[in-house]
N, C-alpha and C positions, 0 to 999 in steps of 0.2 A: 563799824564797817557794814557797808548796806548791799555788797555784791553789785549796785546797779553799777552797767557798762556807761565807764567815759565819753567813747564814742566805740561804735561798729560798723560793720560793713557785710555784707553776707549777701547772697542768692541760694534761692530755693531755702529761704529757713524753716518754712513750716511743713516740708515735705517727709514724708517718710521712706527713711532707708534702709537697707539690713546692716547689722554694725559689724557684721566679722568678729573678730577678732579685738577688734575696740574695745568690744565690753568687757575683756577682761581686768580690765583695772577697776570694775565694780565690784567684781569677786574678791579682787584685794583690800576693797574697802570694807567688804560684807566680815573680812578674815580680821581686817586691824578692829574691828567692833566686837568681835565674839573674841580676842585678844585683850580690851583693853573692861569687858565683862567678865573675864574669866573664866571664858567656856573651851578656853581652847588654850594648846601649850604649843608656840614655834619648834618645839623639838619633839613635839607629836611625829610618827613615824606611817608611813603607809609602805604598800604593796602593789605592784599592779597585778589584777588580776585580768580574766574573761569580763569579769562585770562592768571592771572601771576603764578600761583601755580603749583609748577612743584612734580615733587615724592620726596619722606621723609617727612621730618619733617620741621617746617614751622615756622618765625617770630611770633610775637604777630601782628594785627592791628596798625598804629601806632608809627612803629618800624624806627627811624631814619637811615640815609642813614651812618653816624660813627656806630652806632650799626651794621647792616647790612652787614655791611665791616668785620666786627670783625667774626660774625656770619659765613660770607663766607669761610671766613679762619678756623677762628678755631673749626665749625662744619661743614664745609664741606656742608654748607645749601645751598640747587638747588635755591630753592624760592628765598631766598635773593640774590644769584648770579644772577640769570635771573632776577630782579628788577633791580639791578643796571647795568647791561649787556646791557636790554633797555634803560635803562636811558640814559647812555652816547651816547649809538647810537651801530648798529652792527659794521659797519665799521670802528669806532674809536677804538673796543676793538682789532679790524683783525692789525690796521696802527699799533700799539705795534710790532709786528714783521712786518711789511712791512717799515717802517722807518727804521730797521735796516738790512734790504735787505734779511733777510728772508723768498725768496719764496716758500719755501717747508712748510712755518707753516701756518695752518689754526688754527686761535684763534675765527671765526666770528659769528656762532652757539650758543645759549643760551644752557641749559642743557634740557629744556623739548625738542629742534627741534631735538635732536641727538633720544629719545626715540621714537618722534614721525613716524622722519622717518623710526628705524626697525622693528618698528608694522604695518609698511607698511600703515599710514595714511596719508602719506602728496603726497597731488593731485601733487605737484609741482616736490614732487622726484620721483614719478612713471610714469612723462610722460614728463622725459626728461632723456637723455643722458649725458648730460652735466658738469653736478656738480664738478663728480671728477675731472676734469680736468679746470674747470673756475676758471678765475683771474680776478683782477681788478673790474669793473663797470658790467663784465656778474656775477661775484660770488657777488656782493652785491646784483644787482637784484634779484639771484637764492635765497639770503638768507632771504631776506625779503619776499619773497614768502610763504620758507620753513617755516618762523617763524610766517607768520601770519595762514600759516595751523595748526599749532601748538597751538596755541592761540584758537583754535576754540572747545576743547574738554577738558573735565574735566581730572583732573589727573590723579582719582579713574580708568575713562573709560579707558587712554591709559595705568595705572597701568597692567588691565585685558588682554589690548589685548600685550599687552609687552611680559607675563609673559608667554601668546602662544605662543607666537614667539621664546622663549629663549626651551621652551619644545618640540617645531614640527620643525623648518625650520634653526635655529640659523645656520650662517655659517662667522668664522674669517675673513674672507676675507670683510664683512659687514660694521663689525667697521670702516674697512679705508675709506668707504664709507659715513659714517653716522658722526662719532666723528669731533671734535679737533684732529687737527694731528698736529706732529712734528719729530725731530730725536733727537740723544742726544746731536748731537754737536751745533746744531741751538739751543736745549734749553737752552745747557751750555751758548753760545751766550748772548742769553735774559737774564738771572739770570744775567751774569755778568756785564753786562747794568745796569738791575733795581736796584741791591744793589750797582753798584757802580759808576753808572754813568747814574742817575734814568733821570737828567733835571728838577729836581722839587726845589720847593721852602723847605729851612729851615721847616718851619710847614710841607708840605708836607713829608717832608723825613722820620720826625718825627712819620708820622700818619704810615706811611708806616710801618718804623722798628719797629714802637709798636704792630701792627696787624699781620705781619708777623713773628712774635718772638714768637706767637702763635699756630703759625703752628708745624705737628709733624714733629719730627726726632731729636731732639738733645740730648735728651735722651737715643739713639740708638746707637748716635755716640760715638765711643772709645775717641776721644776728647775732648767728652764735661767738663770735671772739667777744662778743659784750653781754651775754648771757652768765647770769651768776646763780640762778637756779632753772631748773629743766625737768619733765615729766612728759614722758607722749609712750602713744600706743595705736600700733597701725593694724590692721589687718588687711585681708583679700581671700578672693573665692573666685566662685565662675562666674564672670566679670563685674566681681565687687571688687573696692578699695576704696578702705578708709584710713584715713590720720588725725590723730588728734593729739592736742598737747598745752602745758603751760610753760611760760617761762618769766621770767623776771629779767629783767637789763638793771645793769650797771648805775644805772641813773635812778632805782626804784620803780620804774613802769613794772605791769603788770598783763599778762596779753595770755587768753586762751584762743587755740584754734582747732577747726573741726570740718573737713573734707571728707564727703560721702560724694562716691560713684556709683550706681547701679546700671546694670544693662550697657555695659561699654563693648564696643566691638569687639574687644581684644577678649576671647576667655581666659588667659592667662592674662595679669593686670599690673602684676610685679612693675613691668616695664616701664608702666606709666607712672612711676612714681617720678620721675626729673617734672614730668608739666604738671603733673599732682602739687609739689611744691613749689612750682614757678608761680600757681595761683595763690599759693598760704602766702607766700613770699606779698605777692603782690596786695593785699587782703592787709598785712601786716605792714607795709611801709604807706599803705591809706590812714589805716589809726597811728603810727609813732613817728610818718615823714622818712625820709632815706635813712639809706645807712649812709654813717658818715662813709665819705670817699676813703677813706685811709686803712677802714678796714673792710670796704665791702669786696666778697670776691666776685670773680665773674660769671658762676653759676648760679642759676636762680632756681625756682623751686614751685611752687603752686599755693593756693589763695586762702582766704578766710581771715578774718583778722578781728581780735575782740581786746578791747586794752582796758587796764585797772579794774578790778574789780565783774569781770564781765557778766553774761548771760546771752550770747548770743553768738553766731557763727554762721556757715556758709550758702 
């Protein structure tokens, strides 16, 4: 199995976006590695504290590291992603795309360090130059910086001073400063990796596609009554949204997709996920041809489209 794509289809593949939300299935891949090394027990337990509580909505006390996993995924929970984010360590979540020579992906950030630095709190990002542009051993240094300024303030406080930030000074250019970055062909990349050539153990894969089948979009997609396996994970911000996913048909095909928006009119982005997946849609019936008539509905959805084996996206 050689990963390379059948055929694709994409725009803007080499561009860089902020991933949202997206990347936390890197996290869960950083989590099924330090599971299947021994470093870590799914019925490991945490807490939330001041330190770890990032904005939304939050675990119970208590809340094991299998739970947590689930949570990350399938409500998109900061808290439980930044628990197990530190847990594994930053740099082991970033080695997920740097093992597979994707230099342009920053995966290394918990979700509170991205808020903290556009509220302009983190000592570490306002008195250096550096950031965007470090690799290696200077961007892990910078991140452990970033992330222990971050650690130092309650949610509620950087909730308040956020919410300035997005009403006085907010500027697109920010996010690529502050986020998770990637492009679409580097994520198409990753996806095709973790679903299909993850390196995990049996139980690990397991844990995986059970959590990951969680995730939204397969409902979305024109496919799904012929979908027999499924993994996606969307996020959105102030006017990001991304989707990405794999899935498998009935027939053995094989299709990863990956939809990044940046700077969209709308700051709330939610809504645009119907033309968000009229493109995936559209992206996906370029690589596998229609849905047959009989089971296609009449909803469509948004673009990208990568089939067998892929490496590439929108």
């Amino acid at each position: 199995m050689t990963l390379a794509p059948i055929k694709a289809v994409g725009t803007n593949p080499d561009s860089l976006f902020p991933l949202a939300s997206t990347y936390k299935q890197a996290v869960l891949w950083a989590v099924l590695r330090e599971f299947d090394a021994g470093r870590l027990s799914p019925n490991e337990r945490f807490d939330v504290t001041r330190e770890n509580q990032s904005l939304g909505d939050y675990p119970f006390d208590g809340t094991n590291i299998k739970d947590l996993s689930i949570r990350m995924i399938a409500n998109s929970d900061n808290t439980a992603t930044d628990m197990l984010h530190r847990r594994v360590g930053l740099q082991r979540v970033q080695d997920v795309a740097g093992g597979l020579g994707l230099c342009r992906t920053r995966l290394i950030l918990p979700t509170r360090d991205w808020w903290v630095g556009q509220a302009g709190l983190s000592y570490t990002l306002s008195n250096t130059t550096r950031w965007a542009t470090a690799t290696g051993a200077d961007r892990e240094r910078l991140a452990t910086l970033i992330d222990a300024d971050a650690r130092a303030y309650r949610a509620d406080f950087v909730q308040t001073k956020l919410d300035h930030y997005f009403e006085t000074r907010y500027q697109p250019a920010d996010d690529l400063q502050f986020h998770n970055l990637s492009t679409p062909y580097a994520l198409g990349t990753l996806l095709a990796h973790e679903f299909l050539r993850p390196g995990l153990s049996p139980r690990a894969v397991q844990w995986q596609r059970e959590v990951m089948a969680r995730g939204y979009g397969k409902s979305a997609l024109n496919w799904g009554p012929q979908i027999t396996s499924f993994g996606g994970k969307g996020g959105n911000g102030w006017g990001i949204l991304t989707y990405s996913g794999y899935f498998q048909t009935a027939d053995g095909r094989q299709v990863v997709y990956a939809f990044m928006q940046h700077g969209a009119d709308q700051t709330y982005t939610m809504p645009n996920t119907h033309r968000a997946f009229t493109w995936i849609n559209a992206g996906i019936e370029a690589v596998l041809g229609p849905v047959p008539r009989d089971i296609k509905p009449k909803a469509g959805g948004l673009v990208l489209g990568q089939i067998e084996l892929p490496g590439t996206t929108p």
